[in-house]
N, C-alpha and C positions, 0 to 999 in steps of 0.2 A: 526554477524548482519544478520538479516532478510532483504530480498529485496524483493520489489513488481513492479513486470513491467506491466504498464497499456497498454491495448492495446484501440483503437480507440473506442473515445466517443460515444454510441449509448444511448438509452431507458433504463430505469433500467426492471427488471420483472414488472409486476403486482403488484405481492406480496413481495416485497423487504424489509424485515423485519428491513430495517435499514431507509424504510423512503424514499428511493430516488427516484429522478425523472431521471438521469443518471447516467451513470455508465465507465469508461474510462477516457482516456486522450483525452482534446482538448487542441492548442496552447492558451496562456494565462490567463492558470489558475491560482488560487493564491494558496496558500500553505494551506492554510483550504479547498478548494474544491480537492486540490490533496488529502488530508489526507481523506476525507469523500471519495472520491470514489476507496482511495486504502486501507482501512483500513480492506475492507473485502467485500464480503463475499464468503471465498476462503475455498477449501481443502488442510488442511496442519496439520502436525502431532504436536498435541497441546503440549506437554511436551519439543517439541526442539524448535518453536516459543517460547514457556515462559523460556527457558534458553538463549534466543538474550535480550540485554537490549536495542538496538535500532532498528528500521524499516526504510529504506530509501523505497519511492514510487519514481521511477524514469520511463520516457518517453520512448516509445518503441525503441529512439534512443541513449538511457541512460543517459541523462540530468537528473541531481537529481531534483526532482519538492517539494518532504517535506521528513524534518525527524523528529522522532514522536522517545521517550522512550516508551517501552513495559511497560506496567503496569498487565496487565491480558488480557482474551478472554474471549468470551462468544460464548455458541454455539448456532449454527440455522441451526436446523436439522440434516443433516453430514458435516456440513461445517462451518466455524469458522470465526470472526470478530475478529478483536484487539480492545483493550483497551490500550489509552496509553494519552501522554502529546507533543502536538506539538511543537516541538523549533523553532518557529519563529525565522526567520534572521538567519538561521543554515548558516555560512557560506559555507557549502557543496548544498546548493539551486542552482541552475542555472549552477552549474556546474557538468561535465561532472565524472559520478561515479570512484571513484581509485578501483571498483572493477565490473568490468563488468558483466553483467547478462550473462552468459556461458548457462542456462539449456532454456529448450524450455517450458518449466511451467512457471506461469508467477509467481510463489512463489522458491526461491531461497535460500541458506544459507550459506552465504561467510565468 
């Protein structure tokens, strides 16, 4: 499984090729704006991302906030978004990850 830890809600870029106006975790979020602001746009090694069949985006105190199936990437520039399918009502939402985010990168692979 791919894991994405958001760190605090600020501005997206400028040029934010995916659109956004933020980017991060704020407290209550829903599960579609977790998935948009954790779905990319990260550096991470695209062959082992598309070998994870799911993505958890979880809160920088590891509260799972969305989980999303890997579908594909797309790249922008050196650095990579996901493509995937959100599962709403994951019962793994709102609770506390069975796999801790251990690395200091906020892209993980448990």
């Amino acid at each position: 499984m791919l894991q994405i830890q958001l760190g605090p809600e600020r501005p997206a870029p400028p040029d934010d090729s995916l659109g956004r106006s933020t980017i991060g975790w704020r407290p209550g979020m829903t599960e579609e704006e977790a998935w948009e602001a954790g779905r990319g746009i990260w550096k991470f090694k695209a062959d082992r991302a598309l070998a994870q069949d799911e993505v958890q985006i979880i809160a920088p105190e590891g509260l799972v906030l969305a989980v999303a199936t890997i579908t594909g990437i797309t790249k922008h520039g050196d650095r990579y978004a996901l493509e995937g399918v959100l599962l709403r009502g994951d019962p793994r939402v709102g609770q506390p990850t069975g796999t801790p985010h251990s690395s200091r990168n906020p892209v993980a692979y448990v």
